[in-house]
C-alpha positions, 0 to 999 in steps of 0.5 A: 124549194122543197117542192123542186127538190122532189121534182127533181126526185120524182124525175129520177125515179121516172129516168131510171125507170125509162133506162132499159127503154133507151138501149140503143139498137132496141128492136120492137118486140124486145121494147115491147116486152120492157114495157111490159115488164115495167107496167107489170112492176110499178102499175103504170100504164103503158100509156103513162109510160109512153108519155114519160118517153116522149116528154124525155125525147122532147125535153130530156130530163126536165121533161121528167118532172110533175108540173105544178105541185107534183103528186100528193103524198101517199101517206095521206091516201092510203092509210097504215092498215090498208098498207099492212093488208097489202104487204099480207096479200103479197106475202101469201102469194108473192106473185100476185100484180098490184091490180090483183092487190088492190081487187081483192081489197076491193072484194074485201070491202077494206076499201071503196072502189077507185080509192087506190091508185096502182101507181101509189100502192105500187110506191109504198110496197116499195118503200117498205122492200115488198114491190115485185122486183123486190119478190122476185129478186129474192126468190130467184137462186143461182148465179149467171151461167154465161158470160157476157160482154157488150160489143162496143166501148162506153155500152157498159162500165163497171166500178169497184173499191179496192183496199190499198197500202197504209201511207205516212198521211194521218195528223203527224203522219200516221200511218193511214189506209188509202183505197182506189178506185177505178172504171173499167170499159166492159166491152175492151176491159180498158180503165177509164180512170184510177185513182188512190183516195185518202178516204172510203166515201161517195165523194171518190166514186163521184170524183173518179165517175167524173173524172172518167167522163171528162176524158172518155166521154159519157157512157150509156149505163154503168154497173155497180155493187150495192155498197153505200159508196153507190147507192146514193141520191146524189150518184142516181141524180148525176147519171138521170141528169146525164141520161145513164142507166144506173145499174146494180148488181144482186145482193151476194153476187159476186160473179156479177162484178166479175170483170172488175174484181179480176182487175183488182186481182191483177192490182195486187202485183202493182200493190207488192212492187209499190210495197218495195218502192215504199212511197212516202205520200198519195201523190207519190202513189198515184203517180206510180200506179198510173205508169203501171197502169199504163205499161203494165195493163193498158199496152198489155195483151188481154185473153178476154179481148179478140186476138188479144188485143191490148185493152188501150187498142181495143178501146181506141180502134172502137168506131162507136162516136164517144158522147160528150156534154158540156162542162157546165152541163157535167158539173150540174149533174154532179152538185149537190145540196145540204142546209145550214143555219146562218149564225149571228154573224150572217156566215155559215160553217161547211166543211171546216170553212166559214162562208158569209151569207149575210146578215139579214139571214141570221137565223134562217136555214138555208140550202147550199148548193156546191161542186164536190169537187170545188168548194171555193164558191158555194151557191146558197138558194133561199125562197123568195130570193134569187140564188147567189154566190158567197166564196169563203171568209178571209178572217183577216187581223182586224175586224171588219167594217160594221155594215151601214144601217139601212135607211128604213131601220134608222131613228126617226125625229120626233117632236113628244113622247108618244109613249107619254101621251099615251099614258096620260090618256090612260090615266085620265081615263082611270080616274074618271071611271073612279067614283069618289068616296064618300065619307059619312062621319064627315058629314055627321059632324057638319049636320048633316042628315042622310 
């Protein structure tokens, strides 16, 4: 299970990785370049990146994942210190490429030649914020001095979180913030989806992405900030599954989510007219803002659009085909997985909720595979046995039936102890490696000489 686990992992790294190479109208020299850049940054070489494109054009995803037992750990190829030194030589000179790295190293005699792979040493900068993506992002200033826009719907689609009212919806009806969230078309600015949520966490911007593309189709990339709610494994599982670019913005650079935050500027005016409706619950709300939605922004002439067109006409008269998948093939790309140790009961507890596994999994931990958006019916995976389907425990007023005992646990008839037989072999034998003692006084009043 582990070992699928970081395939799947690996395959995403490897997806986004590919992600500029699969822009549509890509012309060769701009690929060519891409490559380039790409090598340059993670030490592939352009061979091993171009085995990864053809592996993803013949089996999608699953063409991105390592066979057999995947790559070996580089906490055991390269040690701590050699890392340090790396992080050193980068340091100086942030400029210098993995290969020149590993060189001077080499020159060094720190390490033997061939000892380190670029591709390893490469991931380890990484990890430890060094890579040369991460050096050149912090070295470039400035913000972007054009705009830009794609020139066909789904190309791009930006997100944001917006703060919203305080609703009567906490225990006891506390008063307690909402927070929308919405998608929005880069190339006709329409809203692909908007919804108030009840909490701020990942669980609303998946619900929203999904809801998005269950109505629109999926897009070719999407754009975000680097807030947590976005930079998740499960958010970068769902778009390599689905083969989109994840994108996010610089870190404070707030001119690159421009579109959507000047959305979120125009909300404001729905905010104060919700303001004098004064709705009592989210559904209420919800229902408001998609009416506003619908006639105050999505039917409204836009300035940014050509001849101002309204983002609703501009998003429909598009000749791009929209791309769909399968609702089993979206729902895939959207579960996730925790683990959870069975209790004595053989049921585990998730999300408030009792699930019976079983009880010859007492005490194991096993993985919980689910649907955020439908957690009536868990899959729970464990090693050696085909993955299964528990639904949630109904307690009812009496106590359930105790289970029947197996057959090979059950009592066996038997004719004598052996316990007992075997006790008395063991005292036999005791007594016989026992000398018997001799005693002398007895001896000298019988007459008897020693």
């Amino acid at each position: 299970m582990k070992d699928q686990k970081r395939a799947e992992a690996i395959a995403s790294e490897r997806m986004q990785l590919l992600s500029p190479l699969l822009a549509e109208g890509l012309d060769t020299a701009k690929a060519s370049q891409i490559k380039r850049q790409i090598c340059e940054q993670t030490g592939l070489s352009e061979r091993t990146l171009r085995r990864y494109l053809a592996k993803y054009r013949q089996e999608g995803f699953g063409g991105l994942k390592p066979k057999g037992k995947g790559r070996q750990p580089s906490e055991e190829i390269i040690p701590p210190e050699i890392v340090e030194q790396a992080i050193l030589l980068r340091r100086e000179v942030p400029g210098r490429s993995v290969a020149q790295l590993i060189q001077i190293l080499e020159w060094e005699g720190r390490i033997k030649p061939g000892q380190i792979k670029r591709s390893t040493l490469q991931e380890k900068l990484a990890e430890r914020g060094y890579s040369t993506r991460h050096m050149r992002m912090y070295a470039e200033s400035g913000v972007a001095a054009r705009r830009f826009q794609q020139r066909h719907r789904n190309r791009l689609w930006h997100s944001d979180i917006k703060y919203g009212p305080f609703l009567p919806i906490g225990p006891g009806g506390a008063m307690k913030q909402v927070f929308l969230v919405t998608f929005i078309d880069d190339a006709t600015r329409f809203v692909l989806h908007g919804e108030f949520y009840p909490v701020m966490d990942k669980t609303i911007v998946e619900d929203c992405f999904r809801q998005a593309i269950q109505k629109f189709g999926v897009p070719e990339a999407v754009y975000f900030d680097n807030g947590k709610q976005y930079r998740t494994k499960w958010m970068t599982r769902a778009c390599s599954k689905l083969g989109i670019r994840l994108l996010f913005a610089r870190p404070y650079s707030p001119e690159a989510t421009g579109k959507v935050e000047r959305f979120n500027r125009v909300v404001d005016a729905f905010l104060s007219e919700s303001a004098l409706e004064k709705p009592k619950t989210l559904e209420r709300l919800n229902e408001l803002f998609a009416v506003w939605l619908s006639e105050c922004y999505q039917h409204k002439p836009h300035s940014a659009l050509e001849n101002k067109r309204s983002p609703e006409t501009a998003y429909r008269s598009d000749k791009k085909a929209l791309r769909f998948v399968d609702p089993d093939e979206l729902a895939n790309a959207f579960l996730h997985c925790e683990t959870r140790k069975v209790d004595k009961s053989g049921c585990i507890s998730f999300m408030d909720r009792k699930y019976e596994v079983g009880l010859p999994f007492i005490g194991c931990t096993v993985d919980v595979v689910f649907d955020p958006a439908d957690i009536s019916e868990l899959t729970i995976e464990y090693e050696g046995h085909t993955p299964w389907r528990v639904r949630e425990l109904i307690i009812g007023e009496r106590a359930g039936k105790r289970p029947q005992l197996p057959e090979h646990i059950g009592p066996l008839p038997a004719d004598a102890s052996r316990l007992l037989a075997a006790a008395e072999d063991r005292n036999r034998g005791r007594k016989a490696e026992q000398a018997p003692a001799v005693a002398y006084r007895r001896m000298s009043r019988e007459g008897g000489h020693v």
